[in-house]
Structure formats: structure tokens, C-alpha cells
C-alpha positions as CSV (number, residue, x, y, z in Angstrom):
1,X,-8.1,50.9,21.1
2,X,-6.5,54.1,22.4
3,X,-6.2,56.9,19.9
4,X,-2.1,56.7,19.8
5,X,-2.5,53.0,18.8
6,X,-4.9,54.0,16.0
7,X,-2.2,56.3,15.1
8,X,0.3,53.6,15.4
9,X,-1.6,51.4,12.9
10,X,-2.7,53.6,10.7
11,X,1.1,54.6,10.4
12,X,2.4,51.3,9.7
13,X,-0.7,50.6,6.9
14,X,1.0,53.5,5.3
15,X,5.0,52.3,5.5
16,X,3.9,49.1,4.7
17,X,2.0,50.1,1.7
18,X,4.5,52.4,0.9
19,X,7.1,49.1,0.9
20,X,5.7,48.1,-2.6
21,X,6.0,51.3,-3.9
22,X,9.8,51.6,-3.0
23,X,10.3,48.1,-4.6
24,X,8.8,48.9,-7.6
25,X,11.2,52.1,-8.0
26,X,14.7,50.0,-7.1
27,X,14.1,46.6,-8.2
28,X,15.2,46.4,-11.6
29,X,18.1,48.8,-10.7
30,X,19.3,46.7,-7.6
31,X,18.2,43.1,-8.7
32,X,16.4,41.1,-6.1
33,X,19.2,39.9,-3.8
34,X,21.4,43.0,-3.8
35,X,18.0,44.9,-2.8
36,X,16.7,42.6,-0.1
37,X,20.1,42.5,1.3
38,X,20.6,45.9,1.7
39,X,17.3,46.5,3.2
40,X,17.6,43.6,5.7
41,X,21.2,44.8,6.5
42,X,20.0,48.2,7.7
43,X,17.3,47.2,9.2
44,X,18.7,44.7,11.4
45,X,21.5,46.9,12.4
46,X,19.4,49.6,13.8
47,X,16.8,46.6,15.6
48,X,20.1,45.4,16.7
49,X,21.1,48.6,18.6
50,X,17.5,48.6,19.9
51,X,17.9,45.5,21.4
52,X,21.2,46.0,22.8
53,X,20.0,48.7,24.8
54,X,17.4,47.1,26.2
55,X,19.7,44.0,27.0
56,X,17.2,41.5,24.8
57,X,20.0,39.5,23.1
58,X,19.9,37.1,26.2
59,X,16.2,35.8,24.9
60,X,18.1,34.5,21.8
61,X,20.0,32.2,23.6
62,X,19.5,28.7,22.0
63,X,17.1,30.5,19.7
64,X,19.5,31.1,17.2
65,X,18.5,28.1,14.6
66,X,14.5,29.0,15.0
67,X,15.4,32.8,14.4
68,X,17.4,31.2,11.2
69,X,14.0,29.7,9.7
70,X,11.7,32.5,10.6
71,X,14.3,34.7,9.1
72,X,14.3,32.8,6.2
73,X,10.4,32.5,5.6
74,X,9.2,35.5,6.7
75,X,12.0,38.2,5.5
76,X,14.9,36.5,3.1
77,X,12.5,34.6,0.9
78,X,9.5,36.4,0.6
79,X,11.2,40.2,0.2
80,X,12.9,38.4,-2.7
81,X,9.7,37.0,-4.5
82,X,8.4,40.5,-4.2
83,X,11.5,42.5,-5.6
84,X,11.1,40.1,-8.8
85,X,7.6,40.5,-9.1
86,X,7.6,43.6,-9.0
87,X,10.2,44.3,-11.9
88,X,7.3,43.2,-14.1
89,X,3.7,43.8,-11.5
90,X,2.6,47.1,-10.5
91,X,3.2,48.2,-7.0
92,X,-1.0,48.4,-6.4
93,X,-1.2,44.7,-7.6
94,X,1.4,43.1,-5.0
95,X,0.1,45.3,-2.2
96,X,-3.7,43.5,-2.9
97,X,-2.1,40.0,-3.5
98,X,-0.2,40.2,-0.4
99,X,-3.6,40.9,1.5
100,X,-3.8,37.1,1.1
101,X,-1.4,36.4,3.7
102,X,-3.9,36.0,6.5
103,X,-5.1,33.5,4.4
104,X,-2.2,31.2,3.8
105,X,-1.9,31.5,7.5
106,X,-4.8,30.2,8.2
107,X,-4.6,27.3,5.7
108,X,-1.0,26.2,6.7
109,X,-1.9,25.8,10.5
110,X,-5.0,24.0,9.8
111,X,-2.6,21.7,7.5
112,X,0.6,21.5,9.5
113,X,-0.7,22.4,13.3
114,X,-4.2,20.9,12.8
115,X,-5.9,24.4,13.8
116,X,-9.5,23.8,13.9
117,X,-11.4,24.4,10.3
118,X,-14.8,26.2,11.2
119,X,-17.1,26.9,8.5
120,X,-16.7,30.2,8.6
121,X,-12.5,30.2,8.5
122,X,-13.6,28.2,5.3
123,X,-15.7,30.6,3.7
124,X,-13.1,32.8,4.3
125,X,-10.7,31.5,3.0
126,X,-12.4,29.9,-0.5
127,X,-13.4,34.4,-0.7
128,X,-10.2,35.3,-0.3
129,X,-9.0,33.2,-2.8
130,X,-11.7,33.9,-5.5
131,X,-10.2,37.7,-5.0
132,X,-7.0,36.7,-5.6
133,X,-8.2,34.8,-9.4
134,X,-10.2,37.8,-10.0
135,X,-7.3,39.9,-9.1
136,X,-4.5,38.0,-11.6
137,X,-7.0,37.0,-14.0
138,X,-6.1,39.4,-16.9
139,X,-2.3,38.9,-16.0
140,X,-1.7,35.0,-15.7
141,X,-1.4,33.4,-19.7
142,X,-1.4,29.4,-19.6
143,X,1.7,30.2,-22.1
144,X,3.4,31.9,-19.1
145,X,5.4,34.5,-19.5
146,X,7.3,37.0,-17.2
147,X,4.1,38.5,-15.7
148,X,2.6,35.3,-14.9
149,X,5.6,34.1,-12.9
150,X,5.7,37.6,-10.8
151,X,1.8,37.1,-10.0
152,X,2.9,33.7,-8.8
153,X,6.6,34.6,-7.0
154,X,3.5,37.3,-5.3
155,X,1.6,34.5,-4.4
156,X,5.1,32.5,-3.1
157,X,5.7,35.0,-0.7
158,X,2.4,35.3,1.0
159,X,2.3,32.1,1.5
160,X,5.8,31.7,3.0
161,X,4.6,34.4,5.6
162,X,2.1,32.1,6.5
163,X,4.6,29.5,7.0
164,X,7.3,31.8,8.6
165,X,4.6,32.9,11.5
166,X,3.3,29.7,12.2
167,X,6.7,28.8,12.7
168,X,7.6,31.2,14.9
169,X,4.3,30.5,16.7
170,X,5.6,26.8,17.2
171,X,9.2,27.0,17.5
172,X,9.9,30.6,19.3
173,X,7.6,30.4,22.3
174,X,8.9,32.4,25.3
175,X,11.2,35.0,23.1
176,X,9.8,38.7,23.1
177,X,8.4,39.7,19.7
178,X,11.0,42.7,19.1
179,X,14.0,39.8,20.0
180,X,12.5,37.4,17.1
181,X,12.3,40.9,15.0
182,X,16.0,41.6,15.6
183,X,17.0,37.7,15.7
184,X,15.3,36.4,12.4
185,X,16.6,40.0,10.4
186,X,20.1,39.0,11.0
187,X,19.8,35.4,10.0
188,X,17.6,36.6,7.0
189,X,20.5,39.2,5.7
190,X,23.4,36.4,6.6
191,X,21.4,33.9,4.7
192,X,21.2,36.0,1.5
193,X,24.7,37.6,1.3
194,X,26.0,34.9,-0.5
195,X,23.7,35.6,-3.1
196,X,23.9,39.4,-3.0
197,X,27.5,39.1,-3.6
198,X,27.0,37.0,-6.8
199,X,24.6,39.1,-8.1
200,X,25.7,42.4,-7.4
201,X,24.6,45.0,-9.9
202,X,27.2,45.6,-12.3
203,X,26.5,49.6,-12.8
204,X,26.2,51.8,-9.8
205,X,22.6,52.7,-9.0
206,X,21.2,56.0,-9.0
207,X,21.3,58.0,-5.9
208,X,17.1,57.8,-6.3
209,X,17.9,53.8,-6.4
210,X,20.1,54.3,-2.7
211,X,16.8,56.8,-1.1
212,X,15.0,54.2,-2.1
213,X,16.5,51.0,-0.4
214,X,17.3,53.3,2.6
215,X,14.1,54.1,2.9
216,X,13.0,50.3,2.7
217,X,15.7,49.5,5.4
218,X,14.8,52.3,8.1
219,X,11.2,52.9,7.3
220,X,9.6,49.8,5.8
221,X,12.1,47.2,7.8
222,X,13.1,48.9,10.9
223,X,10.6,51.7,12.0
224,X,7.8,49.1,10.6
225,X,8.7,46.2,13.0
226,X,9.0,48.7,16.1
227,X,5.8,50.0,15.3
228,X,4.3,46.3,14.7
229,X,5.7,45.0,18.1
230,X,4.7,47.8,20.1
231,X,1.1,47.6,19.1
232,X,1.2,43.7,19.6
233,X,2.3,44.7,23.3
234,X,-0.2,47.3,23.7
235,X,-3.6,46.0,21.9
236,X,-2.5,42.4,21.0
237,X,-1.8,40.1,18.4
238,X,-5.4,40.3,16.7
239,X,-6.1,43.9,16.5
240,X,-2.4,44.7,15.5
241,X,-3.0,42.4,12.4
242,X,-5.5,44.2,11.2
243,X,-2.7,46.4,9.7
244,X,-3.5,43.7,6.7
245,X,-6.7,46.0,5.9
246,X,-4.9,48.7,5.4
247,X,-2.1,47.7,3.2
248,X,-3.6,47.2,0.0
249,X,-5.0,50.3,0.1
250,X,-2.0,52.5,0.8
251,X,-0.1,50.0,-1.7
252,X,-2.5,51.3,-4.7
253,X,-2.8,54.8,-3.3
254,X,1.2,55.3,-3.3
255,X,1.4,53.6,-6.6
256,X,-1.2,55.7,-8.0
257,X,-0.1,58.8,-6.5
258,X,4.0,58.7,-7.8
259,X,3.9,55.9,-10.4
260,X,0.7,57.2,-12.2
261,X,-0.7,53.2,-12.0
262,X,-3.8,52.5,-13.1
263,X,-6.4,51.8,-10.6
264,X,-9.6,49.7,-12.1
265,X,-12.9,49.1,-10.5
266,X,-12.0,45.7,-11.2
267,X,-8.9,45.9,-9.1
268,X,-10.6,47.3,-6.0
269,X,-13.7,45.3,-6.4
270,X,-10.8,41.8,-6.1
271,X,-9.3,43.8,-3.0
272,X,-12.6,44.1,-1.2
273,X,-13.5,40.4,-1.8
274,X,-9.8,39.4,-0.8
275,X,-10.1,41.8,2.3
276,X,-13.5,40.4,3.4
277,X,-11.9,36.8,2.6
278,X,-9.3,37.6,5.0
279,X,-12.1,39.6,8.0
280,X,-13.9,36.3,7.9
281,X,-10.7,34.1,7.6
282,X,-9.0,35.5,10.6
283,X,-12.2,36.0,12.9
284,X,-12.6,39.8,12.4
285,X,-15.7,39.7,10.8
286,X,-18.5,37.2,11.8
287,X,-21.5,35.2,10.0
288,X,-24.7,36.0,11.4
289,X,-26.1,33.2,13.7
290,X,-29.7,32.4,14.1
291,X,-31.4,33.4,17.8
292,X,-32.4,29.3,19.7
293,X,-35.9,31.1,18.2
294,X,-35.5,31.2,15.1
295,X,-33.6,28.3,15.2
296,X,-36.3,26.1,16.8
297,X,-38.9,27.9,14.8
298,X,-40.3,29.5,17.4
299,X,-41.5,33.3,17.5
């Protein structure tokens, strides 16, 4: 990988992480569907002059519908789930929940597109999810409650990544990454205006609230996916998803740096075994293998 692509990815690791953080700040301010929307909105209006001047929007023809669903499962729904969770989660705690994603992607196209289970993907994914119980132990109370529900609405959204991508995998074959980017933001922020509408906030937000969501819409939404499809052009699929390393730790950095959040040891101890989880989940990381000697018992 070329030094400018490490650049690229270690940039996105730190607007992504810095997505939860922003959340955090505007949620309760905002609500969830007035936030989302207003992120999604300015995000796909800048990915939308993007595409325009490269002439893409002729890839979306007859994509439209697809766009819709991936839209829905990989922007619209889950960018919801986290702007409620994190009303009640800390920033850090999202960012090392949402390293589970891999995982859920895994799981779902072994499920729904009969992916091949090797024992390894499995022992990824059953470390994975051990780090996510370790991670939401002390928060989840069989009484429920409203921090229990965000851990889960956290959990919701990874997994609906999982689903959005291995939809887009099946269903948008043949359209150029930075097209589904453009194509699946606009159906996302038509899909929840509706519900932006009807839940607008009733007080004006601060002007720290609007940085914030602006912020979300051109860093975190827009910049983000031109950075994300560029080093899926350059490097590939595989090495630009290794951005999920990076994320939790940028998530907890930010979180600790301008929200003074707690970081525990027992907090980055669940991140490494989720990470891991993920490495040997998605292929990144390998099991050892015994040499035909040793195998044979032979010297």
C-alpha cells in the first residue's frame, strides 16, 4: 500500500471515529431523525455534484430501487439507531460496538448468500462476539432500561450494515462504488424526511448543535465516502476495510479527548478481542497451520 493510501486510511479512521463523537454532542439537541436527515441531506448534495461532474448518474439507471434498500440499510436506518444510542452511550462505547460490523457481515452472507463457514470465520466470529458481551456487560440490566436499549439500537445498526452491503454486493453489481455512494444517500435522506418533518425539534438548536451536523454531513458523510471509494479503487475492497481497525480507536480517543469519557482497561481489553474477532472474521489475520511434517508426524 502506497504511503498516500495509508494517509487516506488513516484519515478516514479518524472522521469516522470522529462521527460518534459529533453524534454524541447533537443528538439530544436534534433528535434522531432531524439529525440523520440533515446529515444525509448534505452529504448527498455535495456526492451529487461529484457525480454530476463526472457524468455517473447514467450507472443509476434502473438502479434506482436497489440504491433505495442500500440506502435504507446502510445509511437511513443505522445512522438513526446510533443518534439514539448515543443520547444515553458514550461516544467511545458505540465506536467499539460498531467494530462488530465485519462480523454481522460475515454472519448474514453465510445465512442469506450461503458464503462458505471456515473454522476460522467461526472463531472469528464467536471472538468478536464474546467482545461485544464483555463490552455491554456492565450496561445491559435484564430490567431494561434506556441504556440497555441504546447498547442494543448499537448492536441494530451494525448489523443492518451487514445486511445493507451484502445487499449491495447482490443487487448493485456493475454500478461504480461512488454512484451507489451518491445513489443510496439520496434514497436514505428521501426515505427519512417524512419522519424528520414530524419530529422536528421544537427549539432551535445551538449554533454548536448546526457545526456539529455540518460537520457530520461534509466530513463524516461526504468527504468520508470519497475517501472510502477512492481507496477501494486504488488498494481494493479488503485493505480499504481495514479502516474498521481504526475506528474504535479514534471513537474513544475523540471521546476522551473533548467529552472527558472514561476509558477503562476493561473497555479496551473488549475492543481488542472484538478487533481480533473481526481480523480473523474477515481473513486479515490467519490461524497457524501445521507444516505436511508435523502434520504426518514426521521430523
Amino acid at each position: 500500500m502506497a504511503t498516500r493510501d495509508r494517509i487516506d486510511l488513516l484519515l478516514l479512521g479518524v472522521i469516522w471515529g470522529a462521527s460518534f463523537l459529533f453524534t454524541r454532542m447533537t443528538a439530544a439537541e436534534f433528535g434522531a431523525f432531524a439529525l440523520v436527515e440533515i446529515r444525509l441531506a448534505i452529504g448527498a448534495v455535495i456526492l451529487t455534484a461529484l457525480l454530476a461532474s463526472r457524468g455517473g448518474f447514467r450507472e443509476l439507471r434502473g438502479a434506482w430501487t436497489p440504491a433505495a434498500v442500500v440506502g435504507f440499510f446502510n445509511s437511513a436506518l443505522p445512522f438513526a439507531l446510533f443518534a439514539y444510542a448515543l443520547v444515553f452511550i458514550t461516544a467511545g462505547t458505540a465506536a467499539v460496538i460498531n467494530a462488530t460490523t465485519p462480523l454481522f457481515g460475515a454472519l448474514v452472507a453465510y445465512l442469506w448468500l450461503h458464503d462458505r463457514m471456515t473454522v476460522p470465520r467461526a472463531i472469528g466470529l464467536a471472538v468478536g462476539f464474546c467482545g461485544v458481551v464483555l463490552s455491554a456487560w456492565d450496561k445491559i440490566s435484564l430490567s431494561g432500561g434506556s441504556t440497555t436499549l441504546a447498547v442494543f439500537a448499537t448492536l441494530g445498526a451494525s448489523l443492518s450494515y451487514g445486511v445493507g452491503v451484502n445487499y449491495a454486493k447482490r443487487r448493485m453489481i456493475g454500478v461504480a462504488p461512488l454512484a451507489q455512494a451518491t445513489g443510496s444517500s439520496i434514497a436514505a435522506a428521501l426515505l427519512l424526511l417524512p419522519l424528520a418533518v414530524a419530529h422536528w425539534p421544537s427549539e432551535m438548536p445551538s449554533v454548536k448543535g448546526w457545526l456539529c451536523v455540518v460537520a457530520l454531513g461534509v466530513f463524516c458523510t461526504a468527504l468520508a465516502y470519497i475517501l472510502y471509494f477512492r481507496l477501494i479503487t486504488r488498494v481494493g475492497p479488503a485493505k480499504a476495510t481495514t479502516v474498521t481497525y481504526l475506528i474504535p480507536m479514534f471513537g474513544v480517543l475523540w471521546g476522551y479527548l473533548f467529552l472527558h469519557e472514561d476509558v477503562t482497561v476493561h473497555m479496551l481489553i473488549a475492543c481488542a478481542i472484538i478487533v481480533f474477532g473481526t481480523a480473523l472474521a474477515s481473513g486479515n489475520i490467519r490461524l497457524p497451520r501445521r507444516t505436511e511434517g508435523a502434520a504426518t508426524g514426521r521430523a
